[in-house]
C-alpha positions in Angstrom: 97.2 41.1 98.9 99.0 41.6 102.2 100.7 38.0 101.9 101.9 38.4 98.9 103.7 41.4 100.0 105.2 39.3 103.0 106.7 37.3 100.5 108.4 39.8 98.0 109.5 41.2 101.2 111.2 38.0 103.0 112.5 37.3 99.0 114.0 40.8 98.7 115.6 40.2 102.8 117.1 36.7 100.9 118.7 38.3 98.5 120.6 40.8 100.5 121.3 38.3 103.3 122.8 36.1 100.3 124.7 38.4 98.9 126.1 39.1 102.8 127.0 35.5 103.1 128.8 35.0 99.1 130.2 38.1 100.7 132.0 37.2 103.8 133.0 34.0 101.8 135.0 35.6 99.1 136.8 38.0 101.7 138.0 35.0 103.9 138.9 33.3 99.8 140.9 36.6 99.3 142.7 36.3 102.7 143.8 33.1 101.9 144.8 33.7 97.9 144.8 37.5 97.5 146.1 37.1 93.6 142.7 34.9 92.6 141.3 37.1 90.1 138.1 35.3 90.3 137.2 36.5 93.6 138.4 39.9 93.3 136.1 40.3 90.5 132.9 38.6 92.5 134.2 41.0 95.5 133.6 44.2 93.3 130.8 43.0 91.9 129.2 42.3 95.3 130.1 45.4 96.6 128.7 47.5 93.8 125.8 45.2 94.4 125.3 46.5 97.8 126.4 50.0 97.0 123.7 50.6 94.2 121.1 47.9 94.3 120.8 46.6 97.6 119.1 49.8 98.7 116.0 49.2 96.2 115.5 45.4 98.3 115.1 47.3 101.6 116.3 50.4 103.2 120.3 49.3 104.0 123.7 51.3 104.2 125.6 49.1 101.5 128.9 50.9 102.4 127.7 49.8 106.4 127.3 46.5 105.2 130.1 46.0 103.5 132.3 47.6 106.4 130.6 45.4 108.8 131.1 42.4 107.3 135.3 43.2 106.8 135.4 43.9 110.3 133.5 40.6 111.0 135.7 38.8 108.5 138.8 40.6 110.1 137.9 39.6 113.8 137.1 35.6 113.1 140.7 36.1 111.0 142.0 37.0 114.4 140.4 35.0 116.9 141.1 31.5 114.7 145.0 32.7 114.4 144.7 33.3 118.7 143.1 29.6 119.1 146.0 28.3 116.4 148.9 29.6 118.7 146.9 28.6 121.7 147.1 24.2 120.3 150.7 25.1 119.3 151.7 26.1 122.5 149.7 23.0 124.2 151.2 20.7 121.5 154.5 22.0 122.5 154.1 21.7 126.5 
């Protein structure tokens, strides 16, 4: 009985961890084309997902996660606009 716990408990861990990945990939979609309705509604919808389900998979903060992940989202935005002004410069040397 124990391993088939295990297993609802790695599948439940799945499902949060994919709904942190479609997560951080619609954010960086939205960066990039803030109008696409699409995303925006896969955006809510994830982040109601984590607000009011995610909690019943394991024992998470969805507003934590969701923060987390924007600040993740917002610091790769930064550090890949640093390394783009970095090659410009070189190209320009």
């Amino acid at each position: 009985m124990e391993r088939n716990i295990d297993g609802y408990v790695r599948l439940a861990h799945a499902i949060v961890e994919k709904a942190g990945k479609d997560y951080r990939a619609v954010l960086k979609k939205l960066k990039r084309h803030p109008e696409d309705s699409q995303a925006q509604w896969e955006k809510m919808n994830i982040e109601r997902f984590f607000r009011r389900d995610a909690g019943a998979y394991m024992d998470v903060d969805g507003d934590y996660i969701i923060d987390r992940i924007r600040k993740e989202v917002d610091k790769d935005e930064r550090l890949t606009k640093a390394i783009q002004k970095a090659k410009e410069r070189t190209a320009d040397s």
